[in-house]
C-alpha positions as CSV (number, residue, x, y, z in Angstrom):
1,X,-40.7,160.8,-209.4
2,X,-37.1,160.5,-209.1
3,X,-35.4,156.9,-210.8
4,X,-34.3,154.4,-208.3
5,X,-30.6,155.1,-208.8
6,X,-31.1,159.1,-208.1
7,X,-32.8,157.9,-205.1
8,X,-29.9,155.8,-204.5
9,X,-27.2,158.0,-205.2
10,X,-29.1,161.4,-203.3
11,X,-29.8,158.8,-200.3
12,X,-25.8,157.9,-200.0
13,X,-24.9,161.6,-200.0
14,X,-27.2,163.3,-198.3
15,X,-26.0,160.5,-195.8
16,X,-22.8,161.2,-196.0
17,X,-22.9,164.4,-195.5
18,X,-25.1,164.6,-192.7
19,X,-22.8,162.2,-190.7
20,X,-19.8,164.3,-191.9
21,X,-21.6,167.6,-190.5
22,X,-21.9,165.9,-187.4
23,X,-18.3,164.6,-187.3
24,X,-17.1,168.4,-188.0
25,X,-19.0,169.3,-185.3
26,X,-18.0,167.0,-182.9
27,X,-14.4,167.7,-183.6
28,X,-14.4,171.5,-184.1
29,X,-16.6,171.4,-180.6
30,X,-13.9,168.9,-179.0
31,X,-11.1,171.0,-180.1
32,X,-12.7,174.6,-178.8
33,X,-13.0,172.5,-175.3
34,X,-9.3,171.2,-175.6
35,X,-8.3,174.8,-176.3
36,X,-9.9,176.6,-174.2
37,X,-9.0,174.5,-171.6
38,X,-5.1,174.6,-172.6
39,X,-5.3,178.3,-172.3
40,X,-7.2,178.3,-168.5
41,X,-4.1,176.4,-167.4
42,X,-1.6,178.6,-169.3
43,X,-3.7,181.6,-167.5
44,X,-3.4,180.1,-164.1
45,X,0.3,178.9,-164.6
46,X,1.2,182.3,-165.4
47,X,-1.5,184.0,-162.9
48,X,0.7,181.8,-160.5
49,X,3.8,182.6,-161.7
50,X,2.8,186.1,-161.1
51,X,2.1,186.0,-158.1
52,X,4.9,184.3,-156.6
53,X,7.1,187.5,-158.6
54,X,5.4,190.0,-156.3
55,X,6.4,190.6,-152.3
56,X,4.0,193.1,-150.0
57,X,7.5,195.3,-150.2
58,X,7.4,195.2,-154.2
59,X,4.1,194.8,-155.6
60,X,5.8,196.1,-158.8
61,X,5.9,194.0,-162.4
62,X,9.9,193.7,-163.2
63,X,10.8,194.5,-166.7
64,X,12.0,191.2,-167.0
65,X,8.9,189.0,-166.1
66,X,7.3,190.5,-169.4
67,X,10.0,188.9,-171.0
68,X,9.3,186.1,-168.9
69,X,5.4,185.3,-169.5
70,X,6.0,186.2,-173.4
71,X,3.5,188.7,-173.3
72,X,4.3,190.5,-176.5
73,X,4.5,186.8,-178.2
74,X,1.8,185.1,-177.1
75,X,-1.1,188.1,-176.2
76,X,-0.8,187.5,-173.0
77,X,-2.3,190.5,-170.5
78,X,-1.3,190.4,-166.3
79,X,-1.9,193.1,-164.0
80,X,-1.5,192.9,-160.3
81,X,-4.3,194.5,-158.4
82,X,-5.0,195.2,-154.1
83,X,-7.6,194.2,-152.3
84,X,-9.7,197.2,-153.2
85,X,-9.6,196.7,-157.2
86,X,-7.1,199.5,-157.7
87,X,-4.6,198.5,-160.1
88,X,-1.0,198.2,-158.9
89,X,1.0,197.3,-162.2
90,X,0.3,196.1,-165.5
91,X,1.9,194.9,-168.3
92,X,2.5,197.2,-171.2
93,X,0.1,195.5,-173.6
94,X,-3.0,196.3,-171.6
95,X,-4.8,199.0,-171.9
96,X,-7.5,199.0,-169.5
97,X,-7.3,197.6,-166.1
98,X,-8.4,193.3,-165.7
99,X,-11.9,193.3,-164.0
100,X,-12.6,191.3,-160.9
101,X,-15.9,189.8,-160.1
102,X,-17.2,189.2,-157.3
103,X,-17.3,185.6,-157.7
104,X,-13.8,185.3,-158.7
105,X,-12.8,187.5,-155.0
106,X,-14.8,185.3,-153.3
107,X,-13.1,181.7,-154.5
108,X,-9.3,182.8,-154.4
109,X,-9.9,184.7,-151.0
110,X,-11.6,181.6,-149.2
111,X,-9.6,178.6,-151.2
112,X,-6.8,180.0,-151.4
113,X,-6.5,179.2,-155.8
114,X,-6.9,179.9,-158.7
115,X,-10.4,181.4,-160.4
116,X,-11.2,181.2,-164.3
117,X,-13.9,183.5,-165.9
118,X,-14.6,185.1,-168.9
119,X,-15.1,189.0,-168.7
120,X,-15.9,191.6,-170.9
121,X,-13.9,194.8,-170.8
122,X,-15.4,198.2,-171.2
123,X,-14.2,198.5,-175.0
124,X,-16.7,195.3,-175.7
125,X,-13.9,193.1,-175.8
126,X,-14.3,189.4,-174.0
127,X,-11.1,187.8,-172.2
128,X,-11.0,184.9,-170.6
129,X,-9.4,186.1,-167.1
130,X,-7.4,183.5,-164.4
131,X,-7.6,185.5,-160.9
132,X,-4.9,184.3,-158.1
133,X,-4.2,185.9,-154.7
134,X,-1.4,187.1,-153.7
135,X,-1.1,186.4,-149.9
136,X,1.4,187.3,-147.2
137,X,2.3,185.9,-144.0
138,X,1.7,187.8,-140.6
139,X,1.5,186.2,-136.8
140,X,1.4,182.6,-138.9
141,X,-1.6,183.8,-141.1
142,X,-2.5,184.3,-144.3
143,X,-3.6,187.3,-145.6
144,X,-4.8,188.2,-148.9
145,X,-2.6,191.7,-150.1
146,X,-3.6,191.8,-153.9
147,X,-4.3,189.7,-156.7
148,X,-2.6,188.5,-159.8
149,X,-4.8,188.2,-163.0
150,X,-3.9,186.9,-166.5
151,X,-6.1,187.0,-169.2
152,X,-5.9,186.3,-173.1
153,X,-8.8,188.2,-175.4
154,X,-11.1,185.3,-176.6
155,X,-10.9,186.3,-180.4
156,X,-7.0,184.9,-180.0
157,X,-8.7,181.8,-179.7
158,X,-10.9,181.9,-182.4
159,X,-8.1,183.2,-184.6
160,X,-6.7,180.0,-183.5
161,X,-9.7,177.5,-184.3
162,X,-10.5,179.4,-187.3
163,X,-8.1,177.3,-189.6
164,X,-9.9,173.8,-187.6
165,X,-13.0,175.5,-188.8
166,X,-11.7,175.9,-192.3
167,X,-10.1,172.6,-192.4
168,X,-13.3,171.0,-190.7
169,X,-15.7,172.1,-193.5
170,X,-13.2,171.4,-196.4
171,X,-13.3,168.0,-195.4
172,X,-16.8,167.9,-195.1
173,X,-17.7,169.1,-198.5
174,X,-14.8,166.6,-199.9
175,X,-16.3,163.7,-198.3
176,X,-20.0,164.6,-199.8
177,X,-18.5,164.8,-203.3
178,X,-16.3,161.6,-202.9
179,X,-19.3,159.8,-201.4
180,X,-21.6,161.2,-204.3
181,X,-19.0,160.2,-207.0
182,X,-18.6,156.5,-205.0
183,X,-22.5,156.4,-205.2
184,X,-22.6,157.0,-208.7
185,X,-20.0,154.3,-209.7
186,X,-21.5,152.1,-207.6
187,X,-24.9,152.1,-208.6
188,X,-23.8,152.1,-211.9
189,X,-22.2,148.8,-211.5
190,X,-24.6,147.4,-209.1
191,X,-27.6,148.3,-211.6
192,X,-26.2,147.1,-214.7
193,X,-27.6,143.9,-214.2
194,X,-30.8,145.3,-213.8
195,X,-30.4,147.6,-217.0
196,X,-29.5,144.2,-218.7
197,X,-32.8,142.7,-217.8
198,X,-34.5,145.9,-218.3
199,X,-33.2,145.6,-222.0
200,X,-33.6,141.8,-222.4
201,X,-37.5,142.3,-220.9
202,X,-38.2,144.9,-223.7
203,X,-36.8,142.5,-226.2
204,X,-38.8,139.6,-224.9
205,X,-41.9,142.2,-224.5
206,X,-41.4,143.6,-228.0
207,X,-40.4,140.2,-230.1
208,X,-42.6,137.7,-231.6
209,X,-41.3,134.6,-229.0
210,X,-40.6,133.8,-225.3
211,X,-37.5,131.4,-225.8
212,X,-35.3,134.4,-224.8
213,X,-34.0,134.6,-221.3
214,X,-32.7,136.9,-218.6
215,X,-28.9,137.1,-217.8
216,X,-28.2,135.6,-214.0
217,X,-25.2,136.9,-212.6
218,X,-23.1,135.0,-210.4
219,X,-21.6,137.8,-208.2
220,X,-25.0,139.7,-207.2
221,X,-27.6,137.2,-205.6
222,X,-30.2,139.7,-205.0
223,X,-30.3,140.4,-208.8
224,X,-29.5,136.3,-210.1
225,X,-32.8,135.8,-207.3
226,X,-34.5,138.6,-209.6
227,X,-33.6,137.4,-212.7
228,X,-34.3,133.5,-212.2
229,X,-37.7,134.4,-210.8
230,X,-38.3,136.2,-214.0
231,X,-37.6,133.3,-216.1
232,X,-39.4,130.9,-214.3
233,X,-42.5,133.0,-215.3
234,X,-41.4,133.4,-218.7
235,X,-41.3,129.1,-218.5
236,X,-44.9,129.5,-217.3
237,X,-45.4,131.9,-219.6
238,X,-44.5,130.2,-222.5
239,X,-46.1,126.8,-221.8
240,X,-49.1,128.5,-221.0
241,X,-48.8,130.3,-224.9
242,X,-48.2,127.1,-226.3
243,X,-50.9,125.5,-224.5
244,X,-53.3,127.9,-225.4
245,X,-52.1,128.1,-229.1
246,X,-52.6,124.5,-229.5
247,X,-55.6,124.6,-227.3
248,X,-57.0,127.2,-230.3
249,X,-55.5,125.3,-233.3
250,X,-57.3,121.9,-232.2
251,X,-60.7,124.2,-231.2
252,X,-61.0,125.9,-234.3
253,X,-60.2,122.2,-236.4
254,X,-63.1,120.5,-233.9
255,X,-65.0,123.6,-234.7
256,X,-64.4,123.6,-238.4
257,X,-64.9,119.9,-239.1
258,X,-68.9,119.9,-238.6
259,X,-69.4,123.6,-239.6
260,X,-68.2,122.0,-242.8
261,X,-70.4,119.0,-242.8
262,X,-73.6,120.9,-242.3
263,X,-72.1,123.4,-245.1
264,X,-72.0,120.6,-247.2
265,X,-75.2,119.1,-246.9
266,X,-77.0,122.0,-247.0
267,X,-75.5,123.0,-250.1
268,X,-76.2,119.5,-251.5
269,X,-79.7,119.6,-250.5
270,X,-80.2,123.4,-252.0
271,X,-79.1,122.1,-255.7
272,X,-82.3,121.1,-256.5
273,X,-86.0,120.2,-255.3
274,X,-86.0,116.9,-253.6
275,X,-88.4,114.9,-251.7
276,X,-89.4,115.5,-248.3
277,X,-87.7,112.3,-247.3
278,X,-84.2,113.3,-248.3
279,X,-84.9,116.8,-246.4
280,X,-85.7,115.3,-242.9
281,X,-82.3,113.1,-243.4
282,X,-80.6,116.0,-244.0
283,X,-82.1,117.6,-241.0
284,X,-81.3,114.8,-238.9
285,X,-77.6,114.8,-239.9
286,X,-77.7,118.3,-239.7
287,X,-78.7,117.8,-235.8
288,X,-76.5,115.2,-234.8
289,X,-73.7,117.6,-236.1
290,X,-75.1,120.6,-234.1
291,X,-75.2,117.9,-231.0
292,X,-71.9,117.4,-231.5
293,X,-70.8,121.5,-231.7
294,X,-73.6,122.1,-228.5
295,X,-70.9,119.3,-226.6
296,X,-67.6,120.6,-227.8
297,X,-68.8,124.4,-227.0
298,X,-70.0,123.1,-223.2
299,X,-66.7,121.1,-223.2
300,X,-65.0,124.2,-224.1
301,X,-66.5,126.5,-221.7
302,X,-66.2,123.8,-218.6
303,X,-62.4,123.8,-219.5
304,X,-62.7,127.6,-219.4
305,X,-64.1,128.1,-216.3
306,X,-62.0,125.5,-214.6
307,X,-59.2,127.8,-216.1
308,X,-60.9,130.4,-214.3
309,X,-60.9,129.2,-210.9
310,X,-64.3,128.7,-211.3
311,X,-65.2,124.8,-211.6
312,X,-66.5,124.6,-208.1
313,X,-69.8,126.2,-207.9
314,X,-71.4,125.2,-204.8
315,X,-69.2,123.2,-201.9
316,X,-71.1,120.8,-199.7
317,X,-70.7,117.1,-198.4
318,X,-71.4,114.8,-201.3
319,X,-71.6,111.7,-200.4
320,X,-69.6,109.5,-203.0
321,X,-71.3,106.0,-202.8
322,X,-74.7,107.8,-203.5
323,X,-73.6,109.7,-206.6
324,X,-72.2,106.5,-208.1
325,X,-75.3,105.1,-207.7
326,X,-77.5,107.8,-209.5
327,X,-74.5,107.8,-212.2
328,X,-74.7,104.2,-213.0
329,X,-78.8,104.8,-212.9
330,X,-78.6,107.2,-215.3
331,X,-75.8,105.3,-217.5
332,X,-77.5,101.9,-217.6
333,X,-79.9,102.6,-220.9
334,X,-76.7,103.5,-223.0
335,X,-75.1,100.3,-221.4
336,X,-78.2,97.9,-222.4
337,X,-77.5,99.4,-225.9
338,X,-74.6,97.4,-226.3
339,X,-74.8,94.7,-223.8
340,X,-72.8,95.9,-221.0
341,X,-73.3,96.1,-217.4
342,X,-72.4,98.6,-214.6
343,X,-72.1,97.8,-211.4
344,X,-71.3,100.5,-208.1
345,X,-69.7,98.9,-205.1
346,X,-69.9,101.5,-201.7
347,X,-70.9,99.4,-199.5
348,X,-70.6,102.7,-196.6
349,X,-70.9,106.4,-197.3
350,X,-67.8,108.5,-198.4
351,X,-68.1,111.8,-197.7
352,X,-66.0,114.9,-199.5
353,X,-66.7,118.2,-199.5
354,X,-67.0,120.0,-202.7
355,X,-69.6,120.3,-206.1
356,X,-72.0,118.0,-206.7
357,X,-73.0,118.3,-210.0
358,X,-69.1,118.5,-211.0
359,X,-68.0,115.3,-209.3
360,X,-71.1,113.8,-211.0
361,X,-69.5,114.9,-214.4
362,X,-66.7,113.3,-213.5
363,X,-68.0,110.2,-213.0
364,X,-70.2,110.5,-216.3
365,X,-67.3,111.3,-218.4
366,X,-65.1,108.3,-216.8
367,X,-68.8,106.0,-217.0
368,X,-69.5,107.5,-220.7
369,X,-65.7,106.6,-222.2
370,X,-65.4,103.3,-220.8
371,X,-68.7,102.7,-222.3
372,X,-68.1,103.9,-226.0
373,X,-64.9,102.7,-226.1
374,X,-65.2,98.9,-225.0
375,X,-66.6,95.8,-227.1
376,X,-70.6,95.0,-226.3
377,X,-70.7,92.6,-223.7
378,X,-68.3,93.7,-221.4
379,X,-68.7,95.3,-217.5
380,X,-68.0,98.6,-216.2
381,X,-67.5,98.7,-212.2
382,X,-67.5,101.6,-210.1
383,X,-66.3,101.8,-206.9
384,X,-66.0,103.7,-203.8
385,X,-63.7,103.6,-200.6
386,X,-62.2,104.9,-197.4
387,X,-58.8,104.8,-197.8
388,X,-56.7,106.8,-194.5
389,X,-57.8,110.2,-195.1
390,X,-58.7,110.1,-198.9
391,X,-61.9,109.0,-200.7
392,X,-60.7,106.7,-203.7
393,X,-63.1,106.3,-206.2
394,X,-62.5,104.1,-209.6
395,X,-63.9,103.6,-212.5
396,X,-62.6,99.9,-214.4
397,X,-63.7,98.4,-217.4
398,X,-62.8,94.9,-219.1
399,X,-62.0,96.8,-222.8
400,X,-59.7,96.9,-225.1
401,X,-56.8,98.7,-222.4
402,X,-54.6,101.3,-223.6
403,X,-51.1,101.2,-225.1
404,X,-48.3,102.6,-222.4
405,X,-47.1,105.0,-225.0
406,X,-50.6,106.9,-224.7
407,X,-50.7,106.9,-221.1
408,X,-49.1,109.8,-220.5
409,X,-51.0,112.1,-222.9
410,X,-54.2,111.0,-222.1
411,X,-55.7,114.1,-219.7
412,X,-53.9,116.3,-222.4
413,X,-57.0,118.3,-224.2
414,X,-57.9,117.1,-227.7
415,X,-55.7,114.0,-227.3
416,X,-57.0,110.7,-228.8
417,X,-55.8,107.4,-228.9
418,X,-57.8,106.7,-232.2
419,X,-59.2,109.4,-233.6
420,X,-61.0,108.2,-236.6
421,X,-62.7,106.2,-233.5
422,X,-63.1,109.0,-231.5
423,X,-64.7,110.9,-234.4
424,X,-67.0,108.3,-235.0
425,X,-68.3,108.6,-231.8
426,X,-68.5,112.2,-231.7
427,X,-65.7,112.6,-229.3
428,X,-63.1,115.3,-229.2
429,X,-60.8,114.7,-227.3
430,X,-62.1,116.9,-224.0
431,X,-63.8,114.4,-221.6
432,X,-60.7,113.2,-219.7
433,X,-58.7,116.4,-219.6
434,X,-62.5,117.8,-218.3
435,X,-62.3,115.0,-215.5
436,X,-58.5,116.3,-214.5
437,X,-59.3,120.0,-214.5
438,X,-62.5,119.1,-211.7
439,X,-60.5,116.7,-209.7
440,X,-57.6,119.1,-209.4
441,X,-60.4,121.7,-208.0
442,X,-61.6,119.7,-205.4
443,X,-58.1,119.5,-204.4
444,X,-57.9,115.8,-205.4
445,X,-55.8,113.7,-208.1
446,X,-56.6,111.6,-210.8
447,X,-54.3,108.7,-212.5
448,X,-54.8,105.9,-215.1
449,X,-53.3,102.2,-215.6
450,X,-54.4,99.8,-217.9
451,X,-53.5,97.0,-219.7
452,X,-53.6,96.0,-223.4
453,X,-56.2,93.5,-223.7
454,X,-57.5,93.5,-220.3
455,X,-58.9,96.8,-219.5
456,X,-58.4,100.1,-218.5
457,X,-58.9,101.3,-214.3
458,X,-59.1,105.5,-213.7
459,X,-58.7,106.0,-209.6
460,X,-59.6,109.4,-208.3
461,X,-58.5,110.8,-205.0
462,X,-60.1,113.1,-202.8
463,X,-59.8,114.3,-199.0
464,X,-62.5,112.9,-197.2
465,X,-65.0,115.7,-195.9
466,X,-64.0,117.3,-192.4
């Protein structure tokens, strides 16, 4: 498979020289026609000229009308023949009498003019031949007494187009070689952009970091479109490396923190026999740690199949107001715990079309945060409206609120606004950025305000079911 610029290059020449073929061509044709038909009128002109030098009492060629039609100069051949074919005179130059067809007797005997033809003569040679009569006037008619021919061999004129021939393909071959030459030049210069990104790809390809860029050239907008296209991916690119590398540092840290913990009490409980007692409190630790890794790793792998494309499972109408209400069922023991109280306001269905089970995570995650994270006492409220074409549900509490300068961050994954709290809790930072990654599959949105000392409100949008 040939490289583009060979493709390039052969493409421009082979077109050129195809359209200079045909140019050739068109002129050598046009020039054979423009010469042949100069010499039919220099045969009838002299054919006529002819002619008029013979009477019916002289139907002799005068020495001096050689001299006159420049028959030794130019090739010329004229004979004068009677009715009956027989030649009368000749010029000296010809060696075998002119023929006459039948054709040509015919036209100059009824028009009265001149007849062109090409003949072949009984050598093999071909003339072109211009038959006139030679007419006489008797009782105020015209009568035909002989005929005056002029004819010039056809091989003059290719002697004479020969050099238009030469010339012709000279040019053609000069304009394929210039063209291929121009075609080289110019896609070296076009490509050298592209060579330059070729290059700064391999070096991006090859190195150890994405910071590097493509050149944009001003002057070639087809390559600049190229080359900013390119490093819009390479943005993508590397914000999608450094998401994932700290997406893997903060994993394996969550991951490694109660890994160590169980390490530590087991190997604690292993130095020496203790009682049965000690054993089951090591046990329990030991499964509220594992509780803890089981979360993270379902965490994990809901945030890698919402990577995936893959957070919606099923897509139905789910009717808003009624999940809120199984949510805040299900979340009202955790609430008695310490004191609090949900409440769901829907006072009509609110249909959207999507997951079930996902938006129900949603609202557990938003339900279960607002619950660990605010004092006893306080009241959680859930609600559900139709607002235009969107379904806006929220999720408020009366906490502790949230400081503006963590606002921002909060749907970033393993982000904490207290993380020795958040630890304690057996949180790792996953919940919210969970909640984000399902409402952005539905199609929907999710933002946060809250205030310091007066609570926290997270409002999700969705487009109502069709």
């Amino acid at each position: 498979m040939k490289s583009f610029r060979a493709r390039l290059v052969l493409s421009f020449t082979v077109l050129t020289a195809v359209v200079s073929a045909f140019m050739a061509a068109w002129t050598y044709q046009s020039s054979a026609e423009a010469l042949r038909d100069d010499t039919d009128r220099l045969l009838r002109d002299r054919a006529y000229v002819l002619s008029k030098s013979v009477t019916p009492m002289s139907m002799r060629l005068a020495p001096w009308m050689e001299a006159f039609l420049e028959t030794d100069k130019t090739g010329l051949r004229v004979q004068v023949i009677d009715p009956e074919g027989e030649a009368l005179t000749q010029s000296a130059n010809l060696d075998e009498p002119l023929p006459l067809s039948k054709a040509a007797r015919e036209a100059t005997a009824t028009n009265m003019s001149s007849f062109t033809e090409t003949a072949v003569l009984k050598d093999g040679g071909t003339v072109r031949v211009a038959s006139v009569p030679v007419t006489t006037y008797r009782d105020n008619q015209s009568s035909v007494i002989g005929f005056a021919q002029a004819a010039l061999p056809v091989s003059a004129q290719d002697a004479r187009l020969q050099p238009v021939r030469l010339r012709l393909v000279i040019a053609a071959l000069a304009a394929t070689v210039v063209a291929w030459l121009l075609a080289t030049l110019l896609a070296k210069t076009w490509l050298r952009s592209v060579d330059a990104a070729a290059e700064s790809a391999h070096r991006i390809g090859s190195g150890e970091t994405l910071r590097e860029r493509l050149f944009v050239p001003k002057d070639e907008d087809e390559i600049a479109r190229l080359a900013r296209a390119f490093n819009e991916l390479l943005d993508r690119l590397e914000s999608a490396h450094g998401t994932q590398q700290r997406f893997l540092a903060d994993a394996s840290h969550e991951l490694r923190t109660p890994l160590t913990v169980l390490r530590g009490e087991i190997e604690v409980a292993l130095r020496r026999e203790r009682p049965a007692e000690e054993y089951r409190e090591v046990l329990e630790s030991s499964r509220e740690e594992i509780e803890r890794l089981a979360r993270l790793t379902e965490n994990l792998l809901s945030l890698a199949r919402s990577d995936a494309g893959e957070a919606i499972v099923t897509h139905e109408a789910v009717d808003l107001a009624a999940l809120c209400a199984r949510v805040r069922e299900a979340m009202s023991g955790m609430a008695e715990q310490k004191r609090m109280k949900v409440t769901a306001e829907a006072p009509e269905p609110v249909f959207v079309n999507g997951d079930a089970g996902a938006l129900e995570r949603v609202c557990l995650n938003l339900i279960e945060n607002a619950i660990r994270y605010s004092p006893a006492g306080e009241n959680v409220t859930l609600q559900v409206v139709n607002e235009n074409s969107d379904a806006v549900l929220s999720v408020s509490d009366t906490g502790p609120g949230i400081g503006a300068e963590h606002l921002p961050h909060l749907f970033e994954r393993f982000y904490r606004v207290d993380k020795a709290r958040s630890r304690e809790h057996g949180g790792a930072g996953l919940g919210l950025a969970i909640v984000e990654a399902l409402v952005k599959a539905h199609g929907g949105s999710v933002s946060v305000s809250s205030v310091v000392g007066q609570g926290t409100t997270f409002t999700i949008r969705l487009p109502l079911a069709g």
